[in-house]
C-alpha positions as CSV (number, residue, x, y, z in Angstrom):
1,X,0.0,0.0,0.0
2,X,1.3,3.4,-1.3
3,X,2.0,5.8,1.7
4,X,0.6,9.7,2.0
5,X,4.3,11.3,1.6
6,X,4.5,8.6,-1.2
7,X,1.1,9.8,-3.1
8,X,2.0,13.1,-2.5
9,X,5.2,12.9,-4.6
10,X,3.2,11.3,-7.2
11,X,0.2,13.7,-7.1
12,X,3.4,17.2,-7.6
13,X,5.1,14.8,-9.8
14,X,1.6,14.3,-12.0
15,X,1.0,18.0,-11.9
16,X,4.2,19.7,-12.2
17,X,4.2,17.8,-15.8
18,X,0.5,18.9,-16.8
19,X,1.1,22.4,-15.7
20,X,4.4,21.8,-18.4
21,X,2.1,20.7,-21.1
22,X,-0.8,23.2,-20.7
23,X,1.8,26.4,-20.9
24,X,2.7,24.9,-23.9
25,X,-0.7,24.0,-25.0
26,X,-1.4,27.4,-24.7
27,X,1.6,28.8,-26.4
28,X,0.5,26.6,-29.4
29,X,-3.4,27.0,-29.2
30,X,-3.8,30.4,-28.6
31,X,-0.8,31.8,-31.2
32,X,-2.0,29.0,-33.8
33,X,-6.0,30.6,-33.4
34,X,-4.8,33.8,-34.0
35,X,-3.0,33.1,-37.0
36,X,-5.8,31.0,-38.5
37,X,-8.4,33.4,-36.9
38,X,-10.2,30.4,-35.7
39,X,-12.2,31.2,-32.5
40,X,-12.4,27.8,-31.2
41,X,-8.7,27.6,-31.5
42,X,-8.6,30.7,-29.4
43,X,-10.9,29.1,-26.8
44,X,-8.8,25.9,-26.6
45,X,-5.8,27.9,-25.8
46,X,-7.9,30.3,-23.0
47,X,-9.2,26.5,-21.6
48,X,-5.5,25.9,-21.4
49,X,-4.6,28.9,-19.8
50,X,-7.5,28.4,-17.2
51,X,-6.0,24.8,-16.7
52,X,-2.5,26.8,-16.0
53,X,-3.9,28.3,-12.8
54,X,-6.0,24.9,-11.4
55,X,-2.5,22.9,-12.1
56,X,-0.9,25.8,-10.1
57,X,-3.1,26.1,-7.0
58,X,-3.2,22.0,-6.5
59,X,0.8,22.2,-6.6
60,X,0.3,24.9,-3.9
61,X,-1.7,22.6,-1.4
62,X,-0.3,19.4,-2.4
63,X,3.8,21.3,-1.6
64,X,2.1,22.1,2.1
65,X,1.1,18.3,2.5
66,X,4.7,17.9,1.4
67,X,6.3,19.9,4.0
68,X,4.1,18.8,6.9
69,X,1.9,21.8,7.3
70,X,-0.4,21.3,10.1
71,X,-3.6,19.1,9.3
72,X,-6.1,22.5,9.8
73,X,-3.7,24.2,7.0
74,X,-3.8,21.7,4.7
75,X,-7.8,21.1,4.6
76,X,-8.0,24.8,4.4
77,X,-5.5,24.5,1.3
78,X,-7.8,21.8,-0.1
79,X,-11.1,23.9,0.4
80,X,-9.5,27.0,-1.4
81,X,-8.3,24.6,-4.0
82,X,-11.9,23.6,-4.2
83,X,-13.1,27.0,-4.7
84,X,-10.8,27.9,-7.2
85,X,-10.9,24.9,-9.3
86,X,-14.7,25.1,-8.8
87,X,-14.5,28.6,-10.2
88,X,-12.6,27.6,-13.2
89,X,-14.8,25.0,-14.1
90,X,-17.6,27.7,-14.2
91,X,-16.1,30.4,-16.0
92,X,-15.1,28.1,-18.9
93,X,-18.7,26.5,-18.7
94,X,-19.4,30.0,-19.4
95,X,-16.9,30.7,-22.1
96,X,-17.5,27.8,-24.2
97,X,-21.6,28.6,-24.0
98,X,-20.4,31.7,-25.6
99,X,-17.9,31.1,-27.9
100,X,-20.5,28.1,-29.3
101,X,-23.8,30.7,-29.5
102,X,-21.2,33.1,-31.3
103,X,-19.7,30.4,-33.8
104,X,-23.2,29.2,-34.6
105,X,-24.8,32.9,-35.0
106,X,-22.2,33.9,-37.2
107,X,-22.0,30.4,-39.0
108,X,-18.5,30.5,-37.8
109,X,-16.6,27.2,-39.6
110,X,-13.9,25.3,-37.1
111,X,-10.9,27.1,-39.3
112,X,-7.3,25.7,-38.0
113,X,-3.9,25.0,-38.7
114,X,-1.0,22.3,-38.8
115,X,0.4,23.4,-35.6
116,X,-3.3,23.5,-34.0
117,X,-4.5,20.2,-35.6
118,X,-1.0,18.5,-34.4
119,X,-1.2,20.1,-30.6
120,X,-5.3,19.5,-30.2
121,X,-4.1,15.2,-31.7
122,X,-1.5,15.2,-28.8
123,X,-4.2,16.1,-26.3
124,X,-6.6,14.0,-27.2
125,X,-4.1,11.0,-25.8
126,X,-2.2,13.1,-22.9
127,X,-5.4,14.7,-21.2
128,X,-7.4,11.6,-20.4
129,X,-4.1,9.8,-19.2
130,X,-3.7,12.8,-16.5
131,X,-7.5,12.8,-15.6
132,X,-7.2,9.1,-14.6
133,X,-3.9,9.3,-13.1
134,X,-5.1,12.5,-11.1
135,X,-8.5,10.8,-9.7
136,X,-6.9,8.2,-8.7
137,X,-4.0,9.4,-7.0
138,X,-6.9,12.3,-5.4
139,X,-9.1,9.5,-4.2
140,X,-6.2,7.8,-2.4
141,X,-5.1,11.2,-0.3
142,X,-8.6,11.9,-0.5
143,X,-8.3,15.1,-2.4
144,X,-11.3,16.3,-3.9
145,X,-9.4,19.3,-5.5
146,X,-7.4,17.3,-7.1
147,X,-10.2,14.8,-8.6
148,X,-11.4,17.7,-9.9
149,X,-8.5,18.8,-11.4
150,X,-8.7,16.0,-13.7
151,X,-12.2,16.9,-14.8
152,X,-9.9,19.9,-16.0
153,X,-8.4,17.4,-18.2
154,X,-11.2,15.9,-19.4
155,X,-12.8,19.3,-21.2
156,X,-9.1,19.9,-22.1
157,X,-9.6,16.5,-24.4
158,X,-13.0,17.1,-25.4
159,X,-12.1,20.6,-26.9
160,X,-9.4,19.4,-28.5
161,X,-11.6,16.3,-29.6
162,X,-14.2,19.3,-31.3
163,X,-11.2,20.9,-33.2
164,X,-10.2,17.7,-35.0
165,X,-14.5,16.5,-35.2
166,X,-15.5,19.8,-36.4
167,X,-12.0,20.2,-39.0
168,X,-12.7,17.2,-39.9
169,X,-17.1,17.0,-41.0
170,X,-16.1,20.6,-42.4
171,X,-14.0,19.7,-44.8
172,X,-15.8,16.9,-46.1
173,X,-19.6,17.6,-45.4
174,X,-19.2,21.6,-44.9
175,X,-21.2,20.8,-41.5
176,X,-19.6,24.0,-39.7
177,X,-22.3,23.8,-37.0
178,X,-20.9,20.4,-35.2
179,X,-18.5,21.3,-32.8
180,X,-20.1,24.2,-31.3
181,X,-23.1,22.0,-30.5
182,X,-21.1,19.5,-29.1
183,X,-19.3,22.1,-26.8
184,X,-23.0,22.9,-26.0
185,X,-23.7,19.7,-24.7
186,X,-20.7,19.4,-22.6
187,X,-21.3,22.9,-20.8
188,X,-23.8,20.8,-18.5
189,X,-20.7,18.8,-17.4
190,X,-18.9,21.7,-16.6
191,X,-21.2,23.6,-14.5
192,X,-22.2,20.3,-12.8
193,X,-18.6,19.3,-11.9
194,X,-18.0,22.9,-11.2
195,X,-20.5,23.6,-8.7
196,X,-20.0,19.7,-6.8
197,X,-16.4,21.4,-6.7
198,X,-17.7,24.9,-5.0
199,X,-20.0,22.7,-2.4
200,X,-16.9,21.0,-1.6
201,X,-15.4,24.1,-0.5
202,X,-18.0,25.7,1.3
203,X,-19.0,22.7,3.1
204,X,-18.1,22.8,6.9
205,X,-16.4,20.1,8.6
């Protein structure tokens, strides 16, 4: 049986490399939708950018765990964690309702480029590999932040998975609508995941 100090290491180890990856994901995404003027580019680089700040507040509470900050500090850590991840979750539950009610008002086609076609691939495979490796290293320590961080992940892989989708039907069948309805219907898994992440850090002990 795997130790706290043990998970720990593995839960900074897990998100030192996906805070790594998203600055780069949003180097890519962001720079390659403003090149190609695609707005869902643009929004898969902001979702990365969003990520950026939920990797960086769970390697602020799990670093306490890791130097032995007192049990009261650490489940305060893990509430604010809660709250901020919660609030993330939100805001780009918000942001993708937008950017998907603009696209399909202005008929707006899922435009993109090598660079954003070849980053958006790369997450498809890498994001769901950290959202199972971060809920189950979270339900071990019994971190709810950082179960949550993986649902982070998740949207990560199912914007990406709309870029290559909505490229993809497009090009061949000129259905421009497709991937802004599908970001509709994963808005509802957002919020949901984003407000079970706020209850979890408002609750009292």
């Amino acid at each position: 049986m795997v130790n706290n100090t043990e998970l720990t290491k593995q839960g900074l180890t897990t998100e030192y490399f996906s805070l790594a990856w998203m600055i780069f994901e949003f180097a890519v995404g962001f720079s390659s939708g403003l090149a190609a003027g695609s707005i869902l580019l643009i929004a898969f680089g902001l979702d990365s950018f969003l990520e950026i700040i939920s990797g960086s507040t769970l390697i602020w509470r799990l670093r306490k765990e890791a130097n032995g900050a007192p049990s009261a500090e650490i489940i305060h850590a893990e509430k604010k964690s809660s709250l901020i991840v919660g609030t993330i979750l939100i805001l780009l539950g918000i942001y993708v309702t937008f950017v998907s009610l603009f696209n399909l008002f202005a008929h707006t086609a899922a435009d993109t480029s090598v660079s954003g076609i070849s980053i958006a691939i790369a997450s498809v495979v890498l994001m769901p590999i950290l959202a199972v490796r971060k809920r189950h290293i979270g339900k071990a320590m019994h971190s709810d932040a950082l179960v949550e961080d993986g649902m982070c992940n998740i949207t990560c892989a199912y914007m990406a998975g709309t870029v290559l989708i909505g490229s993809l039907l497009t090009a061949l069948f000129n259905l421009w609508w497709v991937d802004s309805v599908a970001a509709l219907v994963l808005v509802y898994f957002i919020v949901s995941e984003g407000i079970e992440s706020l209850q979890n850090g408002l609750k009292k002990e």
